[in-house]
N, C-alpha and C positions, 0 to 999 in steps of 0.2 A: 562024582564028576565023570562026564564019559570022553573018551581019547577022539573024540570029533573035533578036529579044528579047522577054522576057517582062516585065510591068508588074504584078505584083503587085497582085490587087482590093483595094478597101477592109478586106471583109470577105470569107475564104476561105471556098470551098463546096468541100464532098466531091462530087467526080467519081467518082462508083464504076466508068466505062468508065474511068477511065486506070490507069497502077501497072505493063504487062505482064504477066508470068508470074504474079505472084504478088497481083495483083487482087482478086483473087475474095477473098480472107483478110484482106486489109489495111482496116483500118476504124478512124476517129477515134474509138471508145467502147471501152470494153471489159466485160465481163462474159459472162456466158454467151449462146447464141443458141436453146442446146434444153435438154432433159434427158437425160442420158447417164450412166450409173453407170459406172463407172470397174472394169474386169475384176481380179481379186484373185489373187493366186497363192500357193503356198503357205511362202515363206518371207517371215522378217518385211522385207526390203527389196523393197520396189514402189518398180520404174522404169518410167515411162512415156516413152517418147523417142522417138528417130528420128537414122538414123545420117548428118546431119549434124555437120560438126565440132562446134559444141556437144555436140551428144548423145555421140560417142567420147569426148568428155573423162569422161565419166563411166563411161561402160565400159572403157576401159581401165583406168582405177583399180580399178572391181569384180575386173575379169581380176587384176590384177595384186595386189591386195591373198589373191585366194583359188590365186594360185601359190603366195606367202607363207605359205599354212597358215590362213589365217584361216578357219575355217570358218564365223562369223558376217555372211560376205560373201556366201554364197550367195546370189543375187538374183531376180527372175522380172521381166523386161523385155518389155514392154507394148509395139507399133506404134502410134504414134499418127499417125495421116497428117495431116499438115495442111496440103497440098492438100483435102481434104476437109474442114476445118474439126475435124478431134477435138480439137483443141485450146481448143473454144468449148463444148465440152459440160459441164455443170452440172457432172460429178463432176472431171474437170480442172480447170476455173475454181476446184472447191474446195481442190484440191493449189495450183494455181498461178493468185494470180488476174492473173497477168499474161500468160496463156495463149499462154505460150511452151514451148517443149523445151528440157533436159529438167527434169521434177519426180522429187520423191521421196519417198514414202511409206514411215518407220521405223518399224514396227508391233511392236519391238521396247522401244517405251517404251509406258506408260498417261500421257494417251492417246497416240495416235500423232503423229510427229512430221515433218511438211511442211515440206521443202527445196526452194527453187525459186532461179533460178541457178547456172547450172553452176559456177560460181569457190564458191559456199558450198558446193552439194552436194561438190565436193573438198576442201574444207576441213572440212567438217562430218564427211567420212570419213575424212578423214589422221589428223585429232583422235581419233575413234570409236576408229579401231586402233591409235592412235600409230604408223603406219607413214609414211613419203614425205613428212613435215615435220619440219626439225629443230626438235630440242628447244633448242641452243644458240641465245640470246638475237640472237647476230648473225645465224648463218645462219638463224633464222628469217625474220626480219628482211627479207632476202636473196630468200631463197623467196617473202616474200610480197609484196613488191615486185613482182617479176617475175609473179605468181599476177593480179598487180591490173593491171601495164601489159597484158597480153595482155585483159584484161575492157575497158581503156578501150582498146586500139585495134582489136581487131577489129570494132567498129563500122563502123570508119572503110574497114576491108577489105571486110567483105562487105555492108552498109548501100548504102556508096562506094565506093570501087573494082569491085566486084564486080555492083553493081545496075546501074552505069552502064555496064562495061563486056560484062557479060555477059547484063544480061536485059532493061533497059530497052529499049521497044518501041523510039524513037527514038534514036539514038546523037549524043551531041554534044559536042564537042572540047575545050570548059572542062570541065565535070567530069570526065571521062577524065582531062585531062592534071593536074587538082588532084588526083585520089583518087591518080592512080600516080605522084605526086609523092611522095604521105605514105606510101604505103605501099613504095616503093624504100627512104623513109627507114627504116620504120622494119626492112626486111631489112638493109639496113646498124645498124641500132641493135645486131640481134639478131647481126648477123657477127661486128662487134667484141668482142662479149661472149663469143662462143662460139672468139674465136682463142686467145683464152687459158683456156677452162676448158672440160671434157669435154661439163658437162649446163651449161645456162641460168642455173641458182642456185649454182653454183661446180662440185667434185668428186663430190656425189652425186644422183640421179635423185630427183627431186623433181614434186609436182602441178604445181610453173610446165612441168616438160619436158610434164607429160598435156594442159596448158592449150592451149601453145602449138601445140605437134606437131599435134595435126590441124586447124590454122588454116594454120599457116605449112611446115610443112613437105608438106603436100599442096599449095601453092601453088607451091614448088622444085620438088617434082616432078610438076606439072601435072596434078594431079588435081582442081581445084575451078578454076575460069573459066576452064580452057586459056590461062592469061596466062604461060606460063614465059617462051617468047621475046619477048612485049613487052615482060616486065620484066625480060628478059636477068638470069634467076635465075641462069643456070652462073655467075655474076660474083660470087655468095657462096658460096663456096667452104666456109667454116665453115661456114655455117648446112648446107648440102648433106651435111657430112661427118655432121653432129649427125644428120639429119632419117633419113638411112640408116641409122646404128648403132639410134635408134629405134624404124625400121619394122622392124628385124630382130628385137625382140623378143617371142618368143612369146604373150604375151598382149596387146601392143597387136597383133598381128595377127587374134588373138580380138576383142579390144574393138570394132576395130573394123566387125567381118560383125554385132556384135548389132543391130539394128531397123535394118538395110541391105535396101532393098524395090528398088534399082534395080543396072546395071551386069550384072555376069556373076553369074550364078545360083549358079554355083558360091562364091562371097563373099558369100554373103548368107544370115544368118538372122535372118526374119523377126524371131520372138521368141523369148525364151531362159528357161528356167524350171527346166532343170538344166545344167550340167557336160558330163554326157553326150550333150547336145545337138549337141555339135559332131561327136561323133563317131557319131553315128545321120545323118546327111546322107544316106539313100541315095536313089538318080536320080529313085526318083517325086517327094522334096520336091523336089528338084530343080526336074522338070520342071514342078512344080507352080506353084511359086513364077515360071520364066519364062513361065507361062500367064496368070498373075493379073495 
């Protein structure tokens, strides 16, 4: 433990120099900062996102709901960068005034219908299709238990664990050791569960697998704060079996390249506005997208 302490003021003042990486966005108000009309595409589901875990939750489900046959999933997926602040622009704030990723715009009702949190936009489309929620009263139940711990603790991951460990300008050894205390637990939470059943919410693949899997199973396999080996992930063994079977399925591996801006070029589409999209990739997007 090191003899740094902080005394909290009377009264708190916004520092806008501190926060690290993510500074520049972080702000005690909320509401819009410009005017920004928000780009439309041509089918009735407008996503706006960014392929952080959040935002895959949602695109996987798209992917996966229109492997299913659903042709009412069609979607047109929106880049919103927020490093750059898109998230503060007049027509976001008005999908989401909590100008977070991702939102969603159903332009398939009158009037249109604005979803904002990832755990409802999956719920709001399991329900739309009746697909990847069950209808039985328990395993719903089950499902959405699991749909809601993943919404309350990935807070605690990448809020804490993850701000402290991987971006905060200064590194310091109580919060470290508090955040990857809860979140060891709760990979152990999610082990136990998964020693005895296939998917998360029992036998069948469900929105708690879309929720959770790009939070916690990028974290096993060291794709989001490079913490595998500090949190000696190989040591959930379940959770690792689960996070693999997963990543192997064809459209969460779609879901996951939609509003992907960084990493290898070749994983990443920007925006996605058809189907065909994935299979039109040729090298100029390509090289286009690692030039930008």
């Amino acid at each position: 433990m090191t003899d740094t302490t902080y005394t909290p003021p009377k009264v708190w003042q916004w520092d806008t120099a501190s926060g690290g990486k993510f500074a520049s966005i972080n702000r005690p108000i909320a509401g819009a900062t410009h005017d920004k009309a928000l780009p439309q595409g041509k089918h009735p589901l407008q996503l706006y996102s960014l392929a952080t875990p959040n935002g895959v939750k949602v695109t996987i489900l798209l992917e996966e709901l229109l492997a299913l046959g659903f042709a009412g999933a069609e979607y047109d997926a929106h880049l919103i960068q927020i490093l750059e602040g898109d998230q503060f622009g007049s027509g976001f704030v008005s999908v989401n005034p909590n100008s977070k990723i991702p939102a969603l715009l159903d332009q398939s009702a009158s009037p249109p219908i604005r979803v904002f949190e990832s755990g409802a936009i999956l719920l709001y489309l399991a329900e739309k299709f009746a697909a990847f929620v069950p209808t039985d009263i328990g395993k719903r139940a089950e499902c959405l238990s699991w749909l809601f711990w993943q919404m309350g603790s990935a807070p605690l991951l990448g809020g804490g664990f993850g701000h402290f460990y991987a971006y905060a300008p200064e590194k310091y050894e109580y919060p470290i050791n508090r955040y990857a205390m809860e979140v060891k637990r709760q990979l152990d939470v999610l082990d136990r569960q998964l020693a005895t059943h296939p998917y998360i919410a029992g036998d069948d693949y469900t929105i708690a697998d879309m929720a959770i899997w790009p939070w916690y199973g990028a974290l096993v396999n060291n794709t989001v704060y490079e913490a595998a080996e500090f949190l000696e992930a190989h040591t959930y063994k379940h959770v690792l079996r689960w996070a693999e079977a997963i990543g192997q399925r064809p459209a969460v591996q779609r879901g996951r390249m939609v509003n992907r801006a960084w990493g290898e070029p070749s994983e990443q589409l920007r925006e996605r506005h058809d189907a065909s999209d994935f299979d039109t990739r040729t090298q100029d997007k390509i090289d286009a997208a690692q030039g930008e």
